[in-house]
MDTraj code that builds the backbone (N, CA, C; nanometers):
import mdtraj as md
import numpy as np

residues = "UNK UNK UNK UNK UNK UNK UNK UNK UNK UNK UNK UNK UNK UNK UNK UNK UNK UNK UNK UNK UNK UNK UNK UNK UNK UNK UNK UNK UNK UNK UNK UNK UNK UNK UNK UNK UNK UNK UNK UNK UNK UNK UNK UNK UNK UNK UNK UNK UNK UNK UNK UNK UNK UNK UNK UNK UNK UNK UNK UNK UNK UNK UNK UNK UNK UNK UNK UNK UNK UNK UNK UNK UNK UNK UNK UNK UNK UNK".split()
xyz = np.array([
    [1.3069, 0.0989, 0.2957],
    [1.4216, 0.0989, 0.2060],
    [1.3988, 0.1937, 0.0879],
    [1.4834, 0.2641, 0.0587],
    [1.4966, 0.3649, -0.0296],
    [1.4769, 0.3532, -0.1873],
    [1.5216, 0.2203, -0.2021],
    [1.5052, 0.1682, -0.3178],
    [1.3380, 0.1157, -0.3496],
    [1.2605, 0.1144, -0.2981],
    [1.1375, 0.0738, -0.2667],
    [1.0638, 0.1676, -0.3717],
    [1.0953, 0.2964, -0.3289],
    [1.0344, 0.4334, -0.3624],
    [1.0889, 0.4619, -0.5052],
    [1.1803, 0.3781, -0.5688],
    [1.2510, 0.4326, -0.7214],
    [1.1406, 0.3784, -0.8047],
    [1.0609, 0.2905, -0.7605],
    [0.9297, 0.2701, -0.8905],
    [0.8245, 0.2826, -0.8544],
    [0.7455, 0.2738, -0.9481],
    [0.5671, 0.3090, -0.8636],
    [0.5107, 0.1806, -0.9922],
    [0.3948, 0.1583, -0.9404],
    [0.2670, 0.1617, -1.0078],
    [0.1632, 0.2116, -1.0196],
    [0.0646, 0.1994, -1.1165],
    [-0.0926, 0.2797, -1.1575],
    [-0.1582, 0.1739, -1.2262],
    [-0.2458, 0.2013, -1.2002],
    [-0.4054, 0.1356, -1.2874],
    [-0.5045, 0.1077, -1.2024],
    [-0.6048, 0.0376, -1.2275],
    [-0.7263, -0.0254, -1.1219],
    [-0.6906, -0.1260, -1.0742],
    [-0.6651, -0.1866, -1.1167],
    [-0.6959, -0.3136, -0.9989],
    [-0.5125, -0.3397, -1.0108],
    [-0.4680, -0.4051, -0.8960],
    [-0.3815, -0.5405, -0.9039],
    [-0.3863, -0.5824, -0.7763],
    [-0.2816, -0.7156, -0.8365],
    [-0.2816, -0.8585, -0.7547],
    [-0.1783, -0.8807, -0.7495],
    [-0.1136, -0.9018, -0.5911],
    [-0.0011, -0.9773, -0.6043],
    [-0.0082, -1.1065, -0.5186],
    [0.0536, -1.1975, -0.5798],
    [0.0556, -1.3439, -0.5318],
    [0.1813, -1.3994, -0.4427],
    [0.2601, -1.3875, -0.3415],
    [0.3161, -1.4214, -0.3111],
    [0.3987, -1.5948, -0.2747],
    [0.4993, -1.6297, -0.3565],
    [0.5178, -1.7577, -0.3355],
    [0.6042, -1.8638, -0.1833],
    [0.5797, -1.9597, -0.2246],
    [0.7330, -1.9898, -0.0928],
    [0.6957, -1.9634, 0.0634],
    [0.5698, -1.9214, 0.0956],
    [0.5046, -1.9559, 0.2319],
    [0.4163, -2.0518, 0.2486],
    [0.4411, -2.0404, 0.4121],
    [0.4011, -2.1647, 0.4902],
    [0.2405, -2.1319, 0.5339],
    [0.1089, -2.2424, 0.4654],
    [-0.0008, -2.1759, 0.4702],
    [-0.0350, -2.2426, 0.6349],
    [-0.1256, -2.1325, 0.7038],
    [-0.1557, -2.0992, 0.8427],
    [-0.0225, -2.0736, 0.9183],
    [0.0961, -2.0409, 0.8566],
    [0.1757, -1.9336, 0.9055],
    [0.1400, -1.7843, 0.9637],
    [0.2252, -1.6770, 1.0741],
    [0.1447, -1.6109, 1.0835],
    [0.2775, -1.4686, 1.0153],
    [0.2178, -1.4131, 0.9488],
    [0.3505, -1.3562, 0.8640],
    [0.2916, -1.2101, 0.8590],
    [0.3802, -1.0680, 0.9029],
    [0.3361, -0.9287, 0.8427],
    [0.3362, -0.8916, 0.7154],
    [0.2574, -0.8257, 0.6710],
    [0.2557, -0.8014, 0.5337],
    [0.3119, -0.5844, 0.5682],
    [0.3834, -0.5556, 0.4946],
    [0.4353, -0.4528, 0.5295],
    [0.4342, -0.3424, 0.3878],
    [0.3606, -0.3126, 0.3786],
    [0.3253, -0.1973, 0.2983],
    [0.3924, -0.0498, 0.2500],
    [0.4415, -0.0510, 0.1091],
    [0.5449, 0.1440, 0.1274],
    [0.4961, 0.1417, 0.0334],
    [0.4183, 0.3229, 0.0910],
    [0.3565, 0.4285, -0.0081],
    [0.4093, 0.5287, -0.0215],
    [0.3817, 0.5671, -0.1473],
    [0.4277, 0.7437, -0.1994],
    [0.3109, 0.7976, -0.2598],
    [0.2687, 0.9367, -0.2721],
    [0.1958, 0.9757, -0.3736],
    [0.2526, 1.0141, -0.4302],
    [0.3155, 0.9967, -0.6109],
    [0.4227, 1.1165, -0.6591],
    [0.3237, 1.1425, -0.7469],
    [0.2098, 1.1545, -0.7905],
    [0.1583, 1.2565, -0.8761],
    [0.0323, 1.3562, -0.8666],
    [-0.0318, 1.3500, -0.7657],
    [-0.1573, 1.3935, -0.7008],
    [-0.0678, 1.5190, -0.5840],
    [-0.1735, 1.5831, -0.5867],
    [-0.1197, 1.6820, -0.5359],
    [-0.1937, 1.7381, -0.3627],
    [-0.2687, 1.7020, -0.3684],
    [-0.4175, 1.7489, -0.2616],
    [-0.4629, 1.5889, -0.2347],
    [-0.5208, 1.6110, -0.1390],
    [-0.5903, 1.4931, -0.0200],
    [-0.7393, 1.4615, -0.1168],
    [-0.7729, 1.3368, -0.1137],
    [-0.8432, 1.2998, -0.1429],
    [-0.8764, 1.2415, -0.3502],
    [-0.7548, 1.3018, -0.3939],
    [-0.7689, 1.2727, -0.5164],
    [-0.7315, 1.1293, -0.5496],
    [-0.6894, 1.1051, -0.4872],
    [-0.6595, 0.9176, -0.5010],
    [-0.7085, 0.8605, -0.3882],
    [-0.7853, 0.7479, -0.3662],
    [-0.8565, 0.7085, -0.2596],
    [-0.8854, 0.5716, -0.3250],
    [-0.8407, 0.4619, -0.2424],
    [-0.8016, 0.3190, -0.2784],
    [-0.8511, 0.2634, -0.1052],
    [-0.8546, 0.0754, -0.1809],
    [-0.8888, -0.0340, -0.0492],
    [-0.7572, -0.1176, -0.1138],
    [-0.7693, -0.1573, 0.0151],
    [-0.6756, -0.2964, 0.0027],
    [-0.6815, -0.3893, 0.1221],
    [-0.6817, -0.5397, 0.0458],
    [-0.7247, -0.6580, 0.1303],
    [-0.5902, -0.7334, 0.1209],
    [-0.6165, -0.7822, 0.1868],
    [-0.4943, -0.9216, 0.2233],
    [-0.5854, -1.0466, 0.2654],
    [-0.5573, -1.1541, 0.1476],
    [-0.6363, -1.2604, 0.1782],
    [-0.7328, -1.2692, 0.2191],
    [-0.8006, -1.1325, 0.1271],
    [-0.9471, -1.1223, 0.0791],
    [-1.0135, -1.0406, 0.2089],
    [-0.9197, -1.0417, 0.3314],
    [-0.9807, -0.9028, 0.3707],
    [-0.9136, -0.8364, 0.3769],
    [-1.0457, -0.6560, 0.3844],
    [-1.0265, -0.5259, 0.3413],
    [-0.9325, -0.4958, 0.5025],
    [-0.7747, -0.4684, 0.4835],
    [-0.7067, -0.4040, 0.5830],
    [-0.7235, -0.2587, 0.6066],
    [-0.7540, -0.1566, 0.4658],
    [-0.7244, -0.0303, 0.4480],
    [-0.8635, -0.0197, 0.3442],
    [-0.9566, 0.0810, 0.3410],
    [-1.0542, 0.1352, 0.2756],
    [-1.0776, 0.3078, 0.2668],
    [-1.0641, 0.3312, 0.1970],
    [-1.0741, 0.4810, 0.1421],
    [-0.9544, 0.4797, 0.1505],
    [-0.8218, 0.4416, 0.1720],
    [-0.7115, 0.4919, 0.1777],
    [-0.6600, 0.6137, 0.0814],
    [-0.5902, 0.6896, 0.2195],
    [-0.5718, 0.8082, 0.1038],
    [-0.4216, 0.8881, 0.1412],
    [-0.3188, 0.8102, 0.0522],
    [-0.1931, 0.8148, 0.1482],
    [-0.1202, 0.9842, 0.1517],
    [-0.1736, 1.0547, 0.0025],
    [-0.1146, 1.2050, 0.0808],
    [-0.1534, 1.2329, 0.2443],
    [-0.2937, 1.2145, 0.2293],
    [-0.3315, 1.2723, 0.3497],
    [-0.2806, 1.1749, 0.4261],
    [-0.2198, 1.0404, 0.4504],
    [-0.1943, 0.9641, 0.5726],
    [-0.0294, 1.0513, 0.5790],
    [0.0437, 1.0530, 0.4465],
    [0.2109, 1.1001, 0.4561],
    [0.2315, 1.3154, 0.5035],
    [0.0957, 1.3168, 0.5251],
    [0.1024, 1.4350, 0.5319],
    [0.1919, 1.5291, 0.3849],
    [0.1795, 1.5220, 0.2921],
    [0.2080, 1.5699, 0.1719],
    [0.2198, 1.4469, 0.0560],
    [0.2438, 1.5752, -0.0743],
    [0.3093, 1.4548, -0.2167],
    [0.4412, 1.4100, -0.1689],
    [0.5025, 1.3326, -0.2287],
    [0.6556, 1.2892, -0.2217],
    [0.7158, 1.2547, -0.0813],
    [0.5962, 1.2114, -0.0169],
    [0.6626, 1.1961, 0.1078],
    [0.5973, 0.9930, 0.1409],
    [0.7250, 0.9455, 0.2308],
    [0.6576, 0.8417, 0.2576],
    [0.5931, 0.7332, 0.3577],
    [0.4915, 0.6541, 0.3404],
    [0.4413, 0.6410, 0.4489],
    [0.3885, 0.4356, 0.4281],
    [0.4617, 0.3976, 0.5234],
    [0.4255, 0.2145, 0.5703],
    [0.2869, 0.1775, 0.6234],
    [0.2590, 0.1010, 0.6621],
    [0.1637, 0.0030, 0.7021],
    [0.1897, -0.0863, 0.7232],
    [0.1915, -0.1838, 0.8406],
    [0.2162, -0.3376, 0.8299],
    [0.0588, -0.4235, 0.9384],
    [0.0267, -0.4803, 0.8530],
    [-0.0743, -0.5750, 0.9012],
    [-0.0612, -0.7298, 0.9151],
    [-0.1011, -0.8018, 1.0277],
    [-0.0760, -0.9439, 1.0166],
    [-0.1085, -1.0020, 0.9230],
    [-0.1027, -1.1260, 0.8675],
    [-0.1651, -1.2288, 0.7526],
    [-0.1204, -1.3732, 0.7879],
])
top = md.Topology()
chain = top.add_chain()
for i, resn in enumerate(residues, 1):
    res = top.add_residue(resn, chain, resSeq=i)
    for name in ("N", "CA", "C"):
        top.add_atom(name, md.element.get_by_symbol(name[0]), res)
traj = md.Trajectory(xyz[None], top)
């Protein structure tokens, strides 16, 4: 969704907590990336876990979207 991509975030760390599920449910977690300020592969390079495990490590989404400003999903079980 298009609207997805009208905000970003930055910093080190965050957390998001999701409310209103059913625990040992089996639910996708679905992921939308942009790089809008890096320009070249490898200048941003991030992990990310879902319920404490690592789904994605070194992630490095220019190089996954093939450019800046372009965008690119992920969806993993949870």
């Amino acid at each position: 969704p298009q609207a997805v991509y009208q905000t970003s975030r930055y910093g080190r760390d965050f957390v998001y907590q999701l409310g209103g599920l059913t625990p040992g449910a089996d639910y996708t977690v679905r992921l939308h990336f942009a790089e809008t300020f890096w320009t070249a592969p490898r200048q941003r390079l991030f992990d990310v876990a879902i319920n404490g495990a690592t789904v994605l490590s070194g992630y490095d989404i220019l190089a996954e979207a093939g450019g800046p400003n372009a965008a690119v999903a992920a969806a993993f079980p949870a």
